[in-house]
PDB file of N, CA, C, O and CB in Angstrom:
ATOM      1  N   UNK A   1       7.708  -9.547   9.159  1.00  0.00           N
ATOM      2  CA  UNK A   1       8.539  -9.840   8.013  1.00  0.00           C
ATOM      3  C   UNK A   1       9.986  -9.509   8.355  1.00  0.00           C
ATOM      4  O   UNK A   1      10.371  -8.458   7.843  1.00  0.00           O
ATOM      5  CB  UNK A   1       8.065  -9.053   6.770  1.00  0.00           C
ATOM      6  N   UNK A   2      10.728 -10.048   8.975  1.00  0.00           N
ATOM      7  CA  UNK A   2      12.048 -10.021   9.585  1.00  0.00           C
ATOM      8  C   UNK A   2      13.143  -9.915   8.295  1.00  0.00           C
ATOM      9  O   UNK A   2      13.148 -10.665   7.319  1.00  0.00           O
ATOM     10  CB  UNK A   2      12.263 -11.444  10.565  1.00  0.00           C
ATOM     11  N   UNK A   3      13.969  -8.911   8.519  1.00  0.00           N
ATOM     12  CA  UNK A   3      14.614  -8.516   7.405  1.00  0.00           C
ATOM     13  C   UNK A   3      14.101  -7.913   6.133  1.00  0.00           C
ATOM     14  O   UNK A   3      14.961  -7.609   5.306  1.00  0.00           O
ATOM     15  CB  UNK A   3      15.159  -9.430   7.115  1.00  0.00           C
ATOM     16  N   UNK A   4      12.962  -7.708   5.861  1.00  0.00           N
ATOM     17  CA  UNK A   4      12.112  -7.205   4.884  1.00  0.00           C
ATOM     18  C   UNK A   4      11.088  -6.216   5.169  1.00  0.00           C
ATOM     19  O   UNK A   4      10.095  -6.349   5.884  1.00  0.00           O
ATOM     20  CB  UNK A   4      11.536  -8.178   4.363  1.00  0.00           C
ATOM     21  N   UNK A   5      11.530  -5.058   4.412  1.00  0.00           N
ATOM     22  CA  UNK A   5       9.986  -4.060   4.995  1.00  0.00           C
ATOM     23  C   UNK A   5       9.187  -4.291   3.755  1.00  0.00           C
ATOM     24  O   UNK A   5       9.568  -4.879   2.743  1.00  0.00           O
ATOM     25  CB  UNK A   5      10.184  -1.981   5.325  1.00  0.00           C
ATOM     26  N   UNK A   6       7.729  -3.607   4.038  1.00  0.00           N
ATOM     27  CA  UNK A   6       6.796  -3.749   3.545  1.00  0.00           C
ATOM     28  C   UNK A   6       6.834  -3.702   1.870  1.00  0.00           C
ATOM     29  O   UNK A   6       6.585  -4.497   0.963  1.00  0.00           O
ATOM     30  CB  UNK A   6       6.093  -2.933   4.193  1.00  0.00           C
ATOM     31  N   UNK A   7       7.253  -2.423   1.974  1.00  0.00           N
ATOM     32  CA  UNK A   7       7.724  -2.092   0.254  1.00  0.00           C
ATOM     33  C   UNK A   7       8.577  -2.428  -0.590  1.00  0.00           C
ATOM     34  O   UNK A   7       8.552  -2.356  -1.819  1.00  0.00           O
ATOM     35  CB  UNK A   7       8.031  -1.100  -0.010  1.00  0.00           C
ATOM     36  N   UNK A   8       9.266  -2.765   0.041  1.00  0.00           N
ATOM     37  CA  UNK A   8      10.349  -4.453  -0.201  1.00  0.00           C
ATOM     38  C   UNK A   8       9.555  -5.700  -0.535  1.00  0.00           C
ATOM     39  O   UNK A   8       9.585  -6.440  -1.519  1.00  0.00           O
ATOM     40  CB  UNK A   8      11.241  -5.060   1.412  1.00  0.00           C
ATOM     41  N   UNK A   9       8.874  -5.711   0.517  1.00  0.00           N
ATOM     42  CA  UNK A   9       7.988  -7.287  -0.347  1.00  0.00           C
ATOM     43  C   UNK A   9       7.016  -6.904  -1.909  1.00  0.00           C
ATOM     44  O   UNK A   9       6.811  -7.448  -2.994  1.00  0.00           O
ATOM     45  CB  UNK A   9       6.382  -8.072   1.096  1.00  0.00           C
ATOM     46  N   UNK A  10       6.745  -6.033  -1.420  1.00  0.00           N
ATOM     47  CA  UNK A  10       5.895  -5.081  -2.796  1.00  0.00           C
ATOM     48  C   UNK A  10       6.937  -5.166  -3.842  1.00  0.00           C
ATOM     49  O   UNK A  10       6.801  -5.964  -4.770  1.00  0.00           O
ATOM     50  CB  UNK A  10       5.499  -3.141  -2.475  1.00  0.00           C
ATOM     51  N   UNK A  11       7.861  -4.473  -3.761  1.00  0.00           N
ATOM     52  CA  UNK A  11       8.827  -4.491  -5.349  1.00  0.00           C
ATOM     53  C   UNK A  11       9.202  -6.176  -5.362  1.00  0.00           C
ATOM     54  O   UNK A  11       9.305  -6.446  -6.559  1.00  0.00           O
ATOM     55  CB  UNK A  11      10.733  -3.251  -5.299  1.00  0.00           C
ATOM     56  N   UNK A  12       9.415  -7.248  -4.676  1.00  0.00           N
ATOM     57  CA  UNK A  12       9.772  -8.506  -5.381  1.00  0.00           C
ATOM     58  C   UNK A  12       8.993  -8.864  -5.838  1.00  0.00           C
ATOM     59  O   UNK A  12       9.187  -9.222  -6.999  1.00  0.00           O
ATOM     60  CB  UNK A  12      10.208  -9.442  -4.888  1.00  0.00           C
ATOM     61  N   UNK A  13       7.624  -9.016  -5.278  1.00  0.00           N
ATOM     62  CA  UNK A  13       6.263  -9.512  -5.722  1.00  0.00           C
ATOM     63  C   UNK A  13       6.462  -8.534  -7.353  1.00  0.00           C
ATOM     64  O   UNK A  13       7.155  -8.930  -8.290  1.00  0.00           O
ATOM     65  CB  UNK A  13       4.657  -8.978  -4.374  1.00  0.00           C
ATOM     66  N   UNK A  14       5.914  -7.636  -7.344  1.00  0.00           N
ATOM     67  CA  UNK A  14       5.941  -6.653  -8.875  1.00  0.00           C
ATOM     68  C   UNK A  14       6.928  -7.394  -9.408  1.00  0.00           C
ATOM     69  O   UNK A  14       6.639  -7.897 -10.494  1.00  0.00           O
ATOM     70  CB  UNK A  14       6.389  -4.821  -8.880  1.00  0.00           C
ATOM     71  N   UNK A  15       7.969  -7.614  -9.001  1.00  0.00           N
ATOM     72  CA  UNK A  15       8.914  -8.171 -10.621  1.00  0.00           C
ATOM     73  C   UNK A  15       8.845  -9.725 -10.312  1.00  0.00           C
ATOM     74  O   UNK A  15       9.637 -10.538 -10.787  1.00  0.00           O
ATOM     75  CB  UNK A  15      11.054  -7.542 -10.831  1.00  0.00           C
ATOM     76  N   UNK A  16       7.787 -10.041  -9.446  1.00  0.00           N
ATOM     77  CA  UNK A  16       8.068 -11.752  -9.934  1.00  0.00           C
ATOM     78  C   UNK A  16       6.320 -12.057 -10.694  1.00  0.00           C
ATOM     79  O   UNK A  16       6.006 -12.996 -11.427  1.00  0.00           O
ATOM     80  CB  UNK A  16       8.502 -13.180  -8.008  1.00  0.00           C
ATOM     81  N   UNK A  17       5.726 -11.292 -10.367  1.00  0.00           N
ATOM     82  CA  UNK A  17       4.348 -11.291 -11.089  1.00  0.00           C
ATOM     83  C   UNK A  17       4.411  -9.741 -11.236  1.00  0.00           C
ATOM     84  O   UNK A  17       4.495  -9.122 -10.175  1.00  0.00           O
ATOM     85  CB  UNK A  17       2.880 -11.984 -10.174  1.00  0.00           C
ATOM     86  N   UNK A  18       4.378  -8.873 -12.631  1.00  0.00           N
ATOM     87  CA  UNK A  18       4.159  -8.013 -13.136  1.00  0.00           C
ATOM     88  C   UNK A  18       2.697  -7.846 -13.156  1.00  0.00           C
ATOM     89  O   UNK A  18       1.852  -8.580 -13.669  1.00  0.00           O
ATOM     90  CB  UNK A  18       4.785  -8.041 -14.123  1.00  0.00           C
ATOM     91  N   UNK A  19       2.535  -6.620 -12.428  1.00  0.00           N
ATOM     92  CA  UNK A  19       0.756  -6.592 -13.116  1.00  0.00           C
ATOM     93  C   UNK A  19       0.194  -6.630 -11.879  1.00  0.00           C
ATOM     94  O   UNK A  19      -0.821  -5.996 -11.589  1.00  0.00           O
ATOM     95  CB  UNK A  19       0.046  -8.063 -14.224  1.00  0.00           C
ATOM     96  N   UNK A  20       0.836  -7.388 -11.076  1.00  0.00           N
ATOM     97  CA  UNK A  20      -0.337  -7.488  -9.446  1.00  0.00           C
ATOM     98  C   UNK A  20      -0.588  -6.005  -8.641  1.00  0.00           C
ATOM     99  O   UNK A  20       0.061  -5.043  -9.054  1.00  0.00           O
ATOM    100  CB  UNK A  20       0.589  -8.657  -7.927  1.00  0.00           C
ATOM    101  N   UNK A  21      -1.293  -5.858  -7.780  1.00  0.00           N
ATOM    102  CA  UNK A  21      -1.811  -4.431  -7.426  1.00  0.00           C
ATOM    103  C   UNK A  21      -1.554  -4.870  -6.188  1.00  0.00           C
ATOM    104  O   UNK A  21      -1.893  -6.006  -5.857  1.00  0.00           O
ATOM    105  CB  UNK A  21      -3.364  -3.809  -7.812  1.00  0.00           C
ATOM    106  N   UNK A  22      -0.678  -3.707  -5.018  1.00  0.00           N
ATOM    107  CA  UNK A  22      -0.632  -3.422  -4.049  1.00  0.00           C
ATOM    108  C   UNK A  22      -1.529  -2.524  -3.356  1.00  0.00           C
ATOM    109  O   UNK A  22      -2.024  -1.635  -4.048  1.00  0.00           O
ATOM    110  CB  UNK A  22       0.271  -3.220  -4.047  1.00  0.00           C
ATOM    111  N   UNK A  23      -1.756  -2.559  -2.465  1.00  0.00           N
ATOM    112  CA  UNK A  23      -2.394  -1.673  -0.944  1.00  0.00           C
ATOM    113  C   UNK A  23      -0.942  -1.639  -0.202  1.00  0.00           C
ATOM    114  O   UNK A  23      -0.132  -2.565  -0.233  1.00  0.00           O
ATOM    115  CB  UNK A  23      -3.895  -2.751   0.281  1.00  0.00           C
ATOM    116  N   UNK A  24      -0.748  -0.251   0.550  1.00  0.00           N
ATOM    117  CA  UNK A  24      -0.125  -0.202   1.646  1.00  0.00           C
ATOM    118  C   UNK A  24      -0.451   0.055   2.700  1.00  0.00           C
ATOM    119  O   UNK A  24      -0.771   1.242   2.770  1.00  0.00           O
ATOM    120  CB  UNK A  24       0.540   0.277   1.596  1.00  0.00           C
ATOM    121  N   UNK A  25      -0.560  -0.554   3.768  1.00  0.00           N
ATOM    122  CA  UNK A  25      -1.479   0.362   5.482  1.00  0.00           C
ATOM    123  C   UNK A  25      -0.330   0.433   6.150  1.00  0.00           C
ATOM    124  O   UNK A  25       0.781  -0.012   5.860  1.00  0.00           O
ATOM    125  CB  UNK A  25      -2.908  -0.662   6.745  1.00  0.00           C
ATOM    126  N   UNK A  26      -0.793   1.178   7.289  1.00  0.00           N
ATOM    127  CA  UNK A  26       0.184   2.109   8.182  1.00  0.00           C
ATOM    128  C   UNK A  26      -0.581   2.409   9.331  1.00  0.00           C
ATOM    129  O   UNK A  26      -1.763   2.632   9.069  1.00  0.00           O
ATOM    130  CB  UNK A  26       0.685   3.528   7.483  1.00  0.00           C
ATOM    131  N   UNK A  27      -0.265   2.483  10.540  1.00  0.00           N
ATOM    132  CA  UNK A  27      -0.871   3.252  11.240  1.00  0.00           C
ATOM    133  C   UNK A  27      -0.473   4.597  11.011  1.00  0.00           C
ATOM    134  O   UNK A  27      -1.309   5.424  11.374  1.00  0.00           O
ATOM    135  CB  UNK A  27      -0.778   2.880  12.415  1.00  0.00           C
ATOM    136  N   UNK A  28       0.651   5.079  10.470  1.00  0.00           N
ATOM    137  CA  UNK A  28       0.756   6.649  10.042  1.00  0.00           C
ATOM    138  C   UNK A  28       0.271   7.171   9.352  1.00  0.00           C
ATOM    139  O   UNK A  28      -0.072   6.474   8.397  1.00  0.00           O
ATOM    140  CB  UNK A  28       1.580   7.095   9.697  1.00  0.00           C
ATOM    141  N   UNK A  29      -0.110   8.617   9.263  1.00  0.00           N
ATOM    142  CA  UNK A  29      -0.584   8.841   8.263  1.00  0.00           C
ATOM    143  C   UNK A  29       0.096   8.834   6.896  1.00  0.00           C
ATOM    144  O   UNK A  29       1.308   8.707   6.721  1.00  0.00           O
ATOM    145  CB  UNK A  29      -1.037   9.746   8.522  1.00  0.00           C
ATOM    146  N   UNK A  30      -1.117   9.035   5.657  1.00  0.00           N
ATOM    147  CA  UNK A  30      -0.222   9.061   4.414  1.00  0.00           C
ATOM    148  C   UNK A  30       1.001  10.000   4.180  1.00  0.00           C
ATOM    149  O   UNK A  30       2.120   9.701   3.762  1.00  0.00           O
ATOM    150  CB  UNK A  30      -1.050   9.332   3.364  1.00  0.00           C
ATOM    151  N   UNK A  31       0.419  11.413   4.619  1.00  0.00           N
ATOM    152  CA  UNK A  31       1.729  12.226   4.342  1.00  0.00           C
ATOM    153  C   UNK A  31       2.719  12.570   5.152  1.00  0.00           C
ATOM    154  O   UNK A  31       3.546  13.478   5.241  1.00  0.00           O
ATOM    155  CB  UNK A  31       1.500  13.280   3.953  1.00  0.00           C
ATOM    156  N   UNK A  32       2.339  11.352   5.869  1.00  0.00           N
ATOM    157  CA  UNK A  32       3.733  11.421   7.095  1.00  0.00           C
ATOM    158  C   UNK A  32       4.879   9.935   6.698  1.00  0.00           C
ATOM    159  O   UNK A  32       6.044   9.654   6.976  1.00  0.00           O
ATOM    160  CB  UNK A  32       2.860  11.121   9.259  1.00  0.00           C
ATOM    161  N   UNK A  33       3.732   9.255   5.894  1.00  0.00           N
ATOM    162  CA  UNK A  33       4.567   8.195   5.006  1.00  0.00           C
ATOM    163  C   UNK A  33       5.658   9.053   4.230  1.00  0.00           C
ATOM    164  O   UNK A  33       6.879   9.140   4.364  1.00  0.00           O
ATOM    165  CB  UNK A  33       3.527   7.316   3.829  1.00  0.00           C
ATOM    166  N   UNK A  34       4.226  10.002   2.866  1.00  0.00           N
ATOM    167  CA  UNK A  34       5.439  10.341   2.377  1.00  0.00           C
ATOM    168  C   UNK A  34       6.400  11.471   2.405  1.00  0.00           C
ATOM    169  O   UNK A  34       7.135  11.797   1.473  1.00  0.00           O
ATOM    170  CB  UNK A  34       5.280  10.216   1.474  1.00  0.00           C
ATOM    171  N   UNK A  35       6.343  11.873   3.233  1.00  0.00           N
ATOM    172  CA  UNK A  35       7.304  13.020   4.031  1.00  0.00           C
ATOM    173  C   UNK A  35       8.358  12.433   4.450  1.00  0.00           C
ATOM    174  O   UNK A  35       9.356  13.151   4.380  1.00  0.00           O
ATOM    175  CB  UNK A  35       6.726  13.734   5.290  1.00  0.00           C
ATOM    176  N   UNK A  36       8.621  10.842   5.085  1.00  0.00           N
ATOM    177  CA  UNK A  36       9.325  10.955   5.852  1.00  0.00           C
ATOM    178  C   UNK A  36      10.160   9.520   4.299  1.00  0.00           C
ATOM    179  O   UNK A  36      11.016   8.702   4.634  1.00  0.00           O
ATOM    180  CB  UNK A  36       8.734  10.786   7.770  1.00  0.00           C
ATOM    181  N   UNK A  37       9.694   9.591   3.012  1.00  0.00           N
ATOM    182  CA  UNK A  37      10.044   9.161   1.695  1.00  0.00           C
ATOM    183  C   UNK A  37       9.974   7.480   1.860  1.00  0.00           C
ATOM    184  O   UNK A  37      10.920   6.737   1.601  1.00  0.00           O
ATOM    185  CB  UNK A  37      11.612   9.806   1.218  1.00  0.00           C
ATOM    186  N   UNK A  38       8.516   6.995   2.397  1.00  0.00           N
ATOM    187  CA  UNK A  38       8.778   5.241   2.618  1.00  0.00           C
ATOM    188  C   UNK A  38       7.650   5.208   1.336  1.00  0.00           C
ATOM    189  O   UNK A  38       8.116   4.420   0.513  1.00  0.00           O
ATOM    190  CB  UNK A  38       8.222   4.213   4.593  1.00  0.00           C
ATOM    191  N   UNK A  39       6.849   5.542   1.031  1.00  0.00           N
ATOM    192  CA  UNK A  39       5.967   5.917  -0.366  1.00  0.00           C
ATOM    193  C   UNK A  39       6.234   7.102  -1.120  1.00  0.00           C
ATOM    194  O   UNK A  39       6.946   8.017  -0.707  1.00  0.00           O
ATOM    195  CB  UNK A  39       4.522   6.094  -0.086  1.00  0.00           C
ATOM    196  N   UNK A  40       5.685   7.079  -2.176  1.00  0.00           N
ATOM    197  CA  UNK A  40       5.496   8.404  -3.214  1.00  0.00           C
ATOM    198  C   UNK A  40       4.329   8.716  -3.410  1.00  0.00           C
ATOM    199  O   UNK A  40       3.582   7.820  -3.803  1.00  0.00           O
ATOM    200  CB  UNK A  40       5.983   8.304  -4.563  1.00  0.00           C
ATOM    201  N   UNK A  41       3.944   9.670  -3.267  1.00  0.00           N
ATOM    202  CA  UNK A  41       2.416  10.343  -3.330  1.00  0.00           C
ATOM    203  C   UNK A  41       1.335   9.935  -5.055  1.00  0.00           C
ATOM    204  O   UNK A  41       1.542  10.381  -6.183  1.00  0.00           O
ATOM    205  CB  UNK A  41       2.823  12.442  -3.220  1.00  0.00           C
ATOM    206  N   UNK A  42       0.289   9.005  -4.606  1.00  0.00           N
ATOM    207  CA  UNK A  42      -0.280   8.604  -5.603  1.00  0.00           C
ATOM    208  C   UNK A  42      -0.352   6.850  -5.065  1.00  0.00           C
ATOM    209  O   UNK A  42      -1.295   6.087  -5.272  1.00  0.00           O
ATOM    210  CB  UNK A  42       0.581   9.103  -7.025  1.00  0.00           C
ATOM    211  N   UNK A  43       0.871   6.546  -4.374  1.00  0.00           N
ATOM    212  CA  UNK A  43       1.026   5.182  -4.071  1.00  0.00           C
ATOM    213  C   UNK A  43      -0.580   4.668  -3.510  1.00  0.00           C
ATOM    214  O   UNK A  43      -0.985   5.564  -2.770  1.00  0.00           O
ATOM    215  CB  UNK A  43       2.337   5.020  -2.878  1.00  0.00           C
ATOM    216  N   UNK A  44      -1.377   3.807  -3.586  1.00  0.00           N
ATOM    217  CA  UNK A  44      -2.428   3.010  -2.962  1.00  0.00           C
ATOM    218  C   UNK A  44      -2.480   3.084  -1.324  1.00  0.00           C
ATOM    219  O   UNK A  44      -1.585   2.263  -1.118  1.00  0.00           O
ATOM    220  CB  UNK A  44      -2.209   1.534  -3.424  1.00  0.00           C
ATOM    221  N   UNK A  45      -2.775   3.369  -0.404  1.00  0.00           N
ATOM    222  CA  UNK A  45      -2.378   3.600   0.988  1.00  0.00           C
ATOM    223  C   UNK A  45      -3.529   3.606   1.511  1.00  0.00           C
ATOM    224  O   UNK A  45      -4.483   4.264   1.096  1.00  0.00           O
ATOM    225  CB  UNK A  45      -1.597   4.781   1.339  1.00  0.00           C
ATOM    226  N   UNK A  46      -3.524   2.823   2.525  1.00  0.00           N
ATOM    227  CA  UNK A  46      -5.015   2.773   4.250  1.00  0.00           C
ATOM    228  C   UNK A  46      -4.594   3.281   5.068  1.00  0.00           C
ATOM    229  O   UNK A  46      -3.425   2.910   5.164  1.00  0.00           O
ATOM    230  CB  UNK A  46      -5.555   1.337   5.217  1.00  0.00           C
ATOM    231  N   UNK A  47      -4.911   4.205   6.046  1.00  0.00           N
ATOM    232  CA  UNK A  47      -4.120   4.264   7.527  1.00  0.00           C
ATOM    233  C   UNK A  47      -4.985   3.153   8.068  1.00  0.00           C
ATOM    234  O   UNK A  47      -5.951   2.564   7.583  1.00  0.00           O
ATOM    235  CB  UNK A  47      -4.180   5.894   8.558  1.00  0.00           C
ATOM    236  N   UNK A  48      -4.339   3.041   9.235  1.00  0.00           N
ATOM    237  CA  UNK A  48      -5.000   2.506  10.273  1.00  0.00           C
ATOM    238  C   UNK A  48      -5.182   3.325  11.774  1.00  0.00           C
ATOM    239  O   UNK A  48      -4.327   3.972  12.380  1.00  0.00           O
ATOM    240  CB  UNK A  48      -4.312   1.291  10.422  1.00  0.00           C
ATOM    241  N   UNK A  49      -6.487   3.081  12.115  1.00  0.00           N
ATOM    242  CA  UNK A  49      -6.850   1.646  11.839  1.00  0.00           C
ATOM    243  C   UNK A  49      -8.079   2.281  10.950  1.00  0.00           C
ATOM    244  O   UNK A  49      -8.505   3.429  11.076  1.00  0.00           O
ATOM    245  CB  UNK A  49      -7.239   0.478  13.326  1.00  0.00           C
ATOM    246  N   UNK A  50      -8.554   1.303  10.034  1.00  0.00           N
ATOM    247  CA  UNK A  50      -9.758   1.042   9.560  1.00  0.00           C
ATOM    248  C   UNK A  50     -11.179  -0.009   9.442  1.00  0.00           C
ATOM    249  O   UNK A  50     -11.161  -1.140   9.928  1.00  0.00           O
ATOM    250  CB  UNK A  50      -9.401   1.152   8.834  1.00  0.00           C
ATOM    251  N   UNK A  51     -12.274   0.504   8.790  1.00  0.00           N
ATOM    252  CA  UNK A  51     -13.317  -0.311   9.035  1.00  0.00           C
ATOM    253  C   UNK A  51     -13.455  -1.073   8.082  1.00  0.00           C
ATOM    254  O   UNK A  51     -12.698  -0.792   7.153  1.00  0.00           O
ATOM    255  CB  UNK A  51     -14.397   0.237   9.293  1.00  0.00           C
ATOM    256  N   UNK A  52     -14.185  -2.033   7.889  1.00  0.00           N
ATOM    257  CA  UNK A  52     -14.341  -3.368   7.042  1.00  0.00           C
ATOM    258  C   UNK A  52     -14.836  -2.392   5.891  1.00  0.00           C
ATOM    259  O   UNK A  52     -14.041  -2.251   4.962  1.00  0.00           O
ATOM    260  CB  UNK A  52     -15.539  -4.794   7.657  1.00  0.00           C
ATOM    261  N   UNK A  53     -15.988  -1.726   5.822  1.00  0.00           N
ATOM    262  CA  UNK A  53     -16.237  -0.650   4.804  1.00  0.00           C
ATOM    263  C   UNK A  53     -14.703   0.219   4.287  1.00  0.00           C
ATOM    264  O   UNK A  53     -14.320   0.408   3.133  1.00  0.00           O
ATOM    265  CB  UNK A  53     -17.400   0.476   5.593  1.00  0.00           C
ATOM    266  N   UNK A  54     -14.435   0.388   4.809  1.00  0.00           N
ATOM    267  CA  UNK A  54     -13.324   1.240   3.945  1.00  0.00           C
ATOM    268  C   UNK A  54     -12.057   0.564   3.897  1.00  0.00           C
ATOM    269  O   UNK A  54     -11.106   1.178   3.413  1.00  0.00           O
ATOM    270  CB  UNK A  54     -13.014   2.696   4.548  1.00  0.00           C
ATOM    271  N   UNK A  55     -11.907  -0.539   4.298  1.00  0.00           N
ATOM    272  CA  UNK A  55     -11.054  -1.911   3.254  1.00  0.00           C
ATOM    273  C   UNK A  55     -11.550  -2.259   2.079  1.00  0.00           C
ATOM    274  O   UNK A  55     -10.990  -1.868   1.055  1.00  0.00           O
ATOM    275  CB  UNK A  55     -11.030  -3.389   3.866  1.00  0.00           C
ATOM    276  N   UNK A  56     -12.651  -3.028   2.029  1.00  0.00           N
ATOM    277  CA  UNK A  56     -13.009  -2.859   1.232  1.00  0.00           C
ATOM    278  C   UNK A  56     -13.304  -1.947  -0.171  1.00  0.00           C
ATOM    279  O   UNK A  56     -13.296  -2.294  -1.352  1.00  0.00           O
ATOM    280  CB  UNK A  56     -13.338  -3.101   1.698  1.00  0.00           C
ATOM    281  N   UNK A  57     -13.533  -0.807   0.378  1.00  0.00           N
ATOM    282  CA  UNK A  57     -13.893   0.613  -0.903  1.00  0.00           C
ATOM    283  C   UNK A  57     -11.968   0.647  -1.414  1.00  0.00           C
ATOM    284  O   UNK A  57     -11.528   0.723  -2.562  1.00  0.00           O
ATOM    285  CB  UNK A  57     -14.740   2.947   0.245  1.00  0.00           C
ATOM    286  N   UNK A  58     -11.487   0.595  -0.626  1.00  0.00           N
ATOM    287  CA  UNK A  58      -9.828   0.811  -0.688  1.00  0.00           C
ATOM    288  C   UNK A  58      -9.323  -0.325  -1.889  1.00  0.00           C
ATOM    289  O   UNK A  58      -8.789  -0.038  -2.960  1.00  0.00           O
ATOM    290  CB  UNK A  58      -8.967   0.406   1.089  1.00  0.00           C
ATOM    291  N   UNK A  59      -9.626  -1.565  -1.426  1.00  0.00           N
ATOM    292  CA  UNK A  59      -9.456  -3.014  -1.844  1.00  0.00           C
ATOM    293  C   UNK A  59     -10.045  -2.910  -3.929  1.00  0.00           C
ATOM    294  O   UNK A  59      -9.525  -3.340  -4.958  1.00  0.00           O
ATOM    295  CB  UNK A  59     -10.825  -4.243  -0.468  1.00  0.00           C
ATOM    296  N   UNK A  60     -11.456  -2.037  -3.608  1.00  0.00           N
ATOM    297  CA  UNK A  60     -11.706  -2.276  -5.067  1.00  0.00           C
ATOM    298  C   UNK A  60     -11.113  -0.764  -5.599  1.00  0.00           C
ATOM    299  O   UNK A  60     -10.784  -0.922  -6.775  1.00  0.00           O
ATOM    300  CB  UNK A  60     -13.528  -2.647  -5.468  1.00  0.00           C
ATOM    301  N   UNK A  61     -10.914   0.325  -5.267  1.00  0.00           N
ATOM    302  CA  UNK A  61     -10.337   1.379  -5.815  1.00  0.00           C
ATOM    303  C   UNK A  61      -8.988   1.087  -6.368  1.00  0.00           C
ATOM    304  O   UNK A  61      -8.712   1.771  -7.354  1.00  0.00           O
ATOM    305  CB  UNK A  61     -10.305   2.380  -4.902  1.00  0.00           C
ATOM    306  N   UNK A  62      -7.863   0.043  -5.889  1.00  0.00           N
ATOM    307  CA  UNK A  62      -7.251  -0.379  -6.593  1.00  0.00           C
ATOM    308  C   UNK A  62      -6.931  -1.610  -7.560  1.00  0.00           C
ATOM    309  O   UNK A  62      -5.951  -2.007  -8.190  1.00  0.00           O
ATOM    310  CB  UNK A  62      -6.809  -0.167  -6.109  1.00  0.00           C
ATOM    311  N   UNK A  63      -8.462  -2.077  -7.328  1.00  0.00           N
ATOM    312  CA  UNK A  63      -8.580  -3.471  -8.457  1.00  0.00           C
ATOM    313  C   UNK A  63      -9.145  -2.656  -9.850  1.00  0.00           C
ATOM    314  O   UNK A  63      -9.147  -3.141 -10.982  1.00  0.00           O
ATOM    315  CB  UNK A  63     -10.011  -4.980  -7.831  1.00  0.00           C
ATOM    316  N   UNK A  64      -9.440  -1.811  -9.618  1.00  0.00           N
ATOM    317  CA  UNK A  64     -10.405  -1.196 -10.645  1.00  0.00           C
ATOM    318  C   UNK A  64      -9.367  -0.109 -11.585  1.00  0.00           C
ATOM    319  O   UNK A  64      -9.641   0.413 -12.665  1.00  0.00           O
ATOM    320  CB  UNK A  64     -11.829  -0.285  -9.737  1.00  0.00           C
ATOM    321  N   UNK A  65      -7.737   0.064 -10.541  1.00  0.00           N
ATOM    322  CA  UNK A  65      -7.070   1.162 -11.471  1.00  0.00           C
ATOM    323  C   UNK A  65      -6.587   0.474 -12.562  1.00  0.00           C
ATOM    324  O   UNK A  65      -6.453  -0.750 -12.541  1.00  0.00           O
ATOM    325  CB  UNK A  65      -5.881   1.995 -10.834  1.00  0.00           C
ATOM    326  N   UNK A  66      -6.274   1.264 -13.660  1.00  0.00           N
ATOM    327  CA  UNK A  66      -5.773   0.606 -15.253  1.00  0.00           C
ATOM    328  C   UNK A  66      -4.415  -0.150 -15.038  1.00  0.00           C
ATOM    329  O   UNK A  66      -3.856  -0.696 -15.989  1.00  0.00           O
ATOM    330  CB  UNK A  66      -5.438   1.965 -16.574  1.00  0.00           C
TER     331      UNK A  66
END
């Protein structure tokens, strides 16, 4: 995504469809995401790498939040 980071595409998407649900992956870990302030703790997050099982479990844990 040249000129655009990840969480950047995340906030246009959110204000051009309100309501849609993000995942973020990383090969870093989460609290090295948010330590180093590219997420906020609570944000939806995978490291990588991961298995088709835990995409999935990930995938519906945030279809399922309110």
């Amino acid at each position: 995504m040249p000129g655009m980071t990840g969480r950047e595409l995340a906030e246009a998407l959110i204000a051009a469809r309100p309501g849609v649900r993000v995942l973020y992956m990383s090969g870093y870990t989460d609290d090295a995401v948010v330590r180093h302030g590219v997420l906020t703790a609570g944000v939806p997050f995978l490291q990588k790498p991961f298995t088709a099982r835990a995409l999935a479990s990930k995938v519906r844990e945030v279809l399922n939040r309110p």
